[in-house]
Every structure is written in structure tokens, then in C-alpha cells.
N, C-alpha and C positions, 0 to 999 in steps of 0.2 A: 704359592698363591692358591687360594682354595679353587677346586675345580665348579663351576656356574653349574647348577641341580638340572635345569633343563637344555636341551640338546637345542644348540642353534641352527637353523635353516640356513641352505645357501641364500636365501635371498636377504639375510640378515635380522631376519624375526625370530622369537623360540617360542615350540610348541612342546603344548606336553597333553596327555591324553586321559580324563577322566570318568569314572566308570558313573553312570545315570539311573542306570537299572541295569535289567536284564532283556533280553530278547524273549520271543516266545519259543525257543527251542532249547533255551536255559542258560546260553553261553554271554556273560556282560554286554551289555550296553555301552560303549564307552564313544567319546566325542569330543575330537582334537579342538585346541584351544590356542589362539596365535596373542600374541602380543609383541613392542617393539624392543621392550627390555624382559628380562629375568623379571626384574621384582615388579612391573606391570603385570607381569606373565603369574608370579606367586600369588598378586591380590587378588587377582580374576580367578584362579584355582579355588582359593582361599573363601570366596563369595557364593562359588558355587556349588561346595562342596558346603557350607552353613545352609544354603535353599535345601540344598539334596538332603539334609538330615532334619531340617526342620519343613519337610512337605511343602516345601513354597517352591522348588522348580518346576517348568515347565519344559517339558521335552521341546527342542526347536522344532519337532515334528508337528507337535500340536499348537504351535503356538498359530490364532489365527491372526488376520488381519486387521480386527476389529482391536484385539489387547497392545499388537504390536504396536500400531499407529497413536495411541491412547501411550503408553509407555513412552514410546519417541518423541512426544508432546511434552509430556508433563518433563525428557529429562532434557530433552532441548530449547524447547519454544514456551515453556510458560513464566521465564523469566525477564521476555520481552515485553516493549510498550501494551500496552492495552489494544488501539486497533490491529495490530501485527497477531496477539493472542488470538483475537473474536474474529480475525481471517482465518486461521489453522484451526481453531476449535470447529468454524463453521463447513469448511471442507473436508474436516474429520466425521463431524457428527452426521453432518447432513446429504455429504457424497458419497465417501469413503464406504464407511461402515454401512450403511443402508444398502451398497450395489456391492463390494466385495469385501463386508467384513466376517464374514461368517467363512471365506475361503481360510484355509492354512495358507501361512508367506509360502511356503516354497509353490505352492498353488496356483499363484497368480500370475494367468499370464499375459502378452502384451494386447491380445484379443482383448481380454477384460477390462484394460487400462482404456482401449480405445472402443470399445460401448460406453464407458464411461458418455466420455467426451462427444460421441454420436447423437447421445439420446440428450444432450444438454448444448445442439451447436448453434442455438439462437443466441447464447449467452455466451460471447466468446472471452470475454475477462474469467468469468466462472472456470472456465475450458483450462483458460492459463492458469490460474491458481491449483489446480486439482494437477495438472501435470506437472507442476514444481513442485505441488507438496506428496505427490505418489513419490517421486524422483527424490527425495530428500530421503521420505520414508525407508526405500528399496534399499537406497546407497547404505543407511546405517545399517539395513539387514544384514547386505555383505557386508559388514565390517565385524557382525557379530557371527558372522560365517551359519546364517542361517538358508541364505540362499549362495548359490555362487557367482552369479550372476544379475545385475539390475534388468529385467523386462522391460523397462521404462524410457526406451529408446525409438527415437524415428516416430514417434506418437505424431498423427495429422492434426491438426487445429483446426477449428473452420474457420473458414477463409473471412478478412480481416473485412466489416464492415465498413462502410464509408463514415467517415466522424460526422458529427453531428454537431461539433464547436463550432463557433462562430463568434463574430464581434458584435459589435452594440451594432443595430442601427441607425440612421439619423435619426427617426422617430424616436427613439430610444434617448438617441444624446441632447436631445429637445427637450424629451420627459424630465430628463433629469436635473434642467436647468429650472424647469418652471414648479418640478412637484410641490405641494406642501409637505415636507417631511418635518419629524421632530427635532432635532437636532443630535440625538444617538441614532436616529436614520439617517440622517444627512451625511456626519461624519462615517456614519460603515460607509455609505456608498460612495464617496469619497475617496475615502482611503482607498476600496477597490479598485476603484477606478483611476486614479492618479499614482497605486505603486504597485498594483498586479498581485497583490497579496492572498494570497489561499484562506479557506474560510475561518480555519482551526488556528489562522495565525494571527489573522484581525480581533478575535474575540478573547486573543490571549493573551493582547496589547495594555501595556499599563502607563502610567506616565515617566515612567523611568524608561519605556523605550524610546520615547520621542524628544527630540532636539531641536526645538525650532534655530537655535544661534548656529549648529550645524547643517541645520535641514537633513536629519539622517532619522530616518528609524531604523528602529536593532530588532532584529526578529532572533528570539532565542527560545522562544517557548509555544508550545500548542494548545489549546484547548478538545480532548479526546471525548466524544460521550458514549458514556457505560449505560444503555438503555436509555433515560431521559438526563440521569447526573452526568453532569460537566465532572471531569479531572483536569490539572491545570498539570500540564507534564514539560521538567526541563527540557525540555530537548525540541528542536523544529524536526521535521518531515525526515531528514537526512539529517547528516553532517553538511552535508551540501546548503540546507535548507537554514544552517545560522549563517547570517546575513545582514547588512545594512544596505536601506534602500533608500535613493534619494527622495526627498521628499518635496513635490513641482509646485512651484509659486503658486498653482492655480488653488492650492490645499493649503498654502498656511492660515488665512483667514477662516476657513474654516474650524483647524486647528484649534488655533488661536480662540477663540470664540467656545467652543464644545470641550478646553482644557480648562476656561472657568469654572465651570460648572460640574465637569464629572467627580466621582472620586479615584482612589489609587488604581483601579481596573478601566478602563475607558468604557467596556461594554459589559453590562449588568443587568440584571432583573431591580426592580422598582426598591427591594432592601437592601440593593448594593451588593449583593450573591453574585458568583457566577452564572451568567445565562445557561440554563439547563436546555435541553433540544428543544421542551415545546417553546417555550420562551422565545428563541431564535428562528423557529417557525412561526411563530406569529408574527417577532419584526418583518421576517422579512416577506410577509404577507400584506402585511401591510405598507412594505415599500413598493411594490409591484402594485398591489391596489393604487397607488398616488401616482405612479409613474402610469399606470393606462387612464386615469382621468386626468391629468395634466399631459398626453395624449388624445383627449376627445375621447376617450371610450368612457362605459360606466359601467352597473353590474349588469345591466343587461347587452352589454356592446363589449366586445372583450378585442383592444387592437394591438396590445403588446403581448406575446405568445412567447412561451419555453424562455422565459427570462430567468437566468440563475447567477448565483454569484460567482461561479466559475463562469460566463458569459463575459464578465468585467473583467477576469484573468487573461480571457483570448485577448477581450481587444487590446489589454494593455502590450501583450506580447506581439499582436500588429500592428501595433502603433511601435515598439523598436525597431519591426523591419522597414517602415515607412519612414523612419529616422536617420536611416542609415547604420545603427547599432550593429556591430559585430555578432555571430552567434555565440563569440566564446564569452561578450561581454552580457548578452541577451539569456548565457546559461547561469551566471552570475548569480544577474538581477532574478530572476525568474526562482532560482533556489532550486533548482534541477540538476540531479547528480552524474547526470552526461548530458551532452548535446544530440543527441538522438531526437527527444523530444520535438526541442526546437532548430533542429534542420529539418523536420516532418513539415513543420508550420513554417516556415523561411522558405522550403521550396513550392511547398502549395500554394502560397504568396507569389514566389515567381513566376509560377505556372499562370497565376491570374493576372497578374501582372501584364505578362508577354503577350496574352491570350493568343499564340503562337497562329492554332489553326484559324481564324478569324482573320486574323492579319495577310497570313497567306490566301487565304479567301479572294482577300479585298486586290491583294498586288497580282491575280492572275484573271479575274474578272477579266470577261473582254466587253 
């Protein structure tokens, strides 16, 4: 049996050791190389030793953090969805490299990770994205045995803002009976409203996902936008996020009614295109316009405030807890890939609910 070229490790990897350059004292350069087989272990030799003779390596030494993170990108994340890409690109280009890309990886340490996050803690979404995608970055460092260790541990967050969601109000659910809308404003607001739908999933609705003889919509696909273009992309949010949701008696007529008339897309621009961003800013400017005059307000009287179509997603999801819906049935509907989410919003509900301290208020009054 032929004897395996390179020497295996107790730990079950082989390494073999390949010469870079030379030192400044003239003795080689060389820089051990792990992989989990032999012949993973020959191609990576094999790679490095083609950069080494044709000027394309970089000493792990010099390698900073600005190329590292840029190379980790393009050979991990640029094969994902569109908004997944223009998240990683944007905490590459715009956090990363700008505060430590000019450091070398072996360089960076957990200080620098968390100035990061200090000098940006009014933005705490921002905060998370940047310590998951440092932490992604770091971990393939160690793999390519440029550091030994991830820095990117025990990082602080700022502390979690109070949310800001909420449900319609009555004002609101009044608006919406009385608006004049068009009838592609009517059914968006609609469909929000009666099946909790996210924005990217309503505008990606065609007639082949709606079933009035079932009453089911299919949600299987998103609408993603690339600056102002729409992309129509198979997949919803998740795997979680393909879905059938019931569709409530108070929505078939309207259905019914805005399926004469649309074409194979339900929500379009005026040539039957996909709604590009401004497009869908102007509908839905003009649904909020109809909804605060059919309110009493006007342009100079403004009574409906921070109205968003995520607004129509809460209430639909307080409206399963005022149903009595489960949360495993309420993670379902909802297209959310844990219940995290909606036991955040289920006990905040209960909290309001109970109104515990008020209650106790009232039963010790003397």
C-alpha cells in the first residue's frame, strides 16, 4: 500500500510545510498547511505553490483586513440572494474596511471589534450585522491558519432598544374601511391586513398563488430591489418563509373583484412591469394620504402617523394572539424560522394583557 506523501497529525488532519520566501536573516520562509485529507492537503500545496511562482501570493503576514474580508465575500457570500449580498457588501465596505481595514488579520484585536460597535450604538441592528459578519470573517481566518485564534468573542451590543411595532389603531381600522383607494391600493392593503404578509411577498403575488375555491395563498417567491429594479426571486425570506396562508372571508370580495381586472402579476406599474421601489413608494403614499383623509386629517392636518406596511404585519400577528392561536401555529403563519420572534410579541401581549401592576394597584388600595 503506498505510504500517504504527507505526515498525519494526532488530531487526524495532515500537514505539510511550504517554503514562501525567505526571512531577513536569509534562512526560508516556510508556513505549515493543514487540511482533512491528503489530497485536500496536495491541492492547497499545489495552489500555493502556482501564486508563489507566479507573484500572486500574499504572505499571511501582510495580508490586511480590508483584502481578507473582500476575498471571504466574493468566495462565500456573493453567491447568495441579492438583499443577503447588499447586507455583507454594506458592512464590508462601509464598517469594516473604513475602521479596520488597513489593520493585518493577525492584528485585529477584540478592542477594535468593539470601537466598532461603540462608536455606531444608536444603531443596534447595524451593531448585529457587523459582529456576525467580523465573526464569520475571523472564523475563516482560523481555518486558513492565518490567525490562531477568533478575537470576536464576548463583543457587548447596545442594549436592546424598546420596539417600536405596533398595531393599527382604531383610527386606522376606520381609515381603512372608509379610504378611497384604487383598487391595487385596496387589495395591497387588504391582503396585508387580512394575511400578515411581508412587503416583498405581497408584490411578488401572481394569480397562480391565490385560490379562492381553497381560500389559500402560496407564498413562494419575493420581490428583492436592486437600487430602484425589482428582482422577482424563487425563494421567500426563509425556507420557513414558503408558506400557505389562509385567506379570511372579509378578503375574498375584494379578491374577487381586483382578479378581474389585474394581469398575471397582481401588483404592477401602469405597463404591467414589476413595481420598481419608486413605484411602490408612491403607492404607498398614496395609501397613507387616503387613509388620513378618510381619517379627518388633510395635507395641512396630518392624524395618522408612522403608518407602514410592516404595521399591518403586527397587527395581523395580535390579532392570532387575541384568537387564541398557538405560537407554533402563529410561527407558521407568520413565515418566521423560529418562534423567538413571536413569543417576544405573545408575551408582550400578555404583559398588556394582565396589566399585572395596575391590577395589584387596584386589589390593595385602601
Amino acid at each position: 500500500m503506498p505510504k500517504n506523501k504527507y505526515k498525519q497529525r494526532p488530531d487526524g488532519r495532515y500537514e505539510a510545510k511550504v517554503q514562501v520566501g525567505y526571512k531577513p536573516d536569509g534562512r526560508p520562509d516556510r508556513i505549515t498547511v493543514y487540511a482533512d485529507t491528503s489530497a485536500e492537503l496536495e491541492k492547497k500545496v499545489r495552489n500555493m505553490k502556482y501564486e508563489i511562482e507566479h507573484g500572486t501570493y500574499i504572505s499571511r503576514k501582510e495580508t490586511t483586513m480590508a483584502d481578507y474580508s473582500r476575498k471571504w465575500y466574493r468566495t462565500y457570500k456573493a453567491v447568495k440572494g441579492l438583499n443577503t449580498r447588499k447586507m455583507y457588501e454594506n458592512i464590508i465596505d462601509k464598517h469594516i474596511v473604513p475602521d479596520v481595514g488597513y489593520l493585518k488579520v493577525y492584528e485585529v484585536q477584540k478592542s477594535d471589534i468593539q470601537g466598532m460597535i461603540n462608536d455606531r450604538a444608536d444603531h443596534r441592528r447595524t451593531c448585529e450585522q457587523i459582529v456576525m459578519t467580523v465573526k464569520q470573517i475571523l472564523d475563516s481566518a482560523v481555518e486558513d491558519q492565518l490567525i490562531l485564534s477568533n478575537p470576536c468573542a464576548k463583543i457587548q451590543l447596545p442594549e436592546q432598544q424598546k420596539s417600536q411595532k405596533r398595531a393599527l389603531t382604531e383610527a386606522e381600522k376606520e381609515a381603512l374601511k372608509k379610504a378611497d383607494f384604487t383598487d391595487q391600493e385596496r387589495a395591497y392593503v387588504m391582503i396585508a391586513y387580512g394575511c400578515g404578509l411581508r412587503r416583498e411577498e405581497i408584490i411578488a403575488l401572481s394569480r397562480a398563488d391565490i385560490n379562492l375555491r381553497t381560500r389559500l395563498i402560496d407564498i413562494n417567491n419575493v420581490v428583492v430591489f436592486d437600487g430602484n429594479n425589482p428582482q422577482l426571486e424563487n425563494r421567500a425570506k426563509s425556507k420557513s418563509g414558503i408558506r400557505s396562508v389562509d385567506i379570511p372571508t372579509l378578503l375574498i370580495p375584494t379578491l374577487k373583484n381586483y382578479l378581474k381586472t389585474c394581469g398575471f402579476q397582481l401588483f404592477t406599474k401602469r405597463d404591467g412591469q414589476l413595481m420598481t421601489k419608486s413605484s411602490y413608494d408612491k403607492m404607498w403614499a398614496s395609501i397613507v394620504k387616503k387613509m388620513n383623509a378618510a381619517a379627518g386629517g388633510d395635507n395641512n392636518h396630518q392624524v395618522i402617523f408612522g403608518l407602514t406596511s410592516h404595521t399591518f404585519r403586527h397587527n395581523y400577528c395580535t390579532m392570532l394572539y387575541y384568537s387564541g392561536i398557538s405560537i407554533k401555529k402563529a410561527v407558521q403563519l407568520m413565515g418566521h424560522a423560529d418562534e423567538k420572534m413571536i413569543m417576544r410579541i405573545y408575551a408582550h401581549l400578555d404583559e398588556e394583557k394582565e396589566r399585572t401592576k395596575e391590577k395589584i394597584d387596584m386589589g390593595i388600595a385602601l
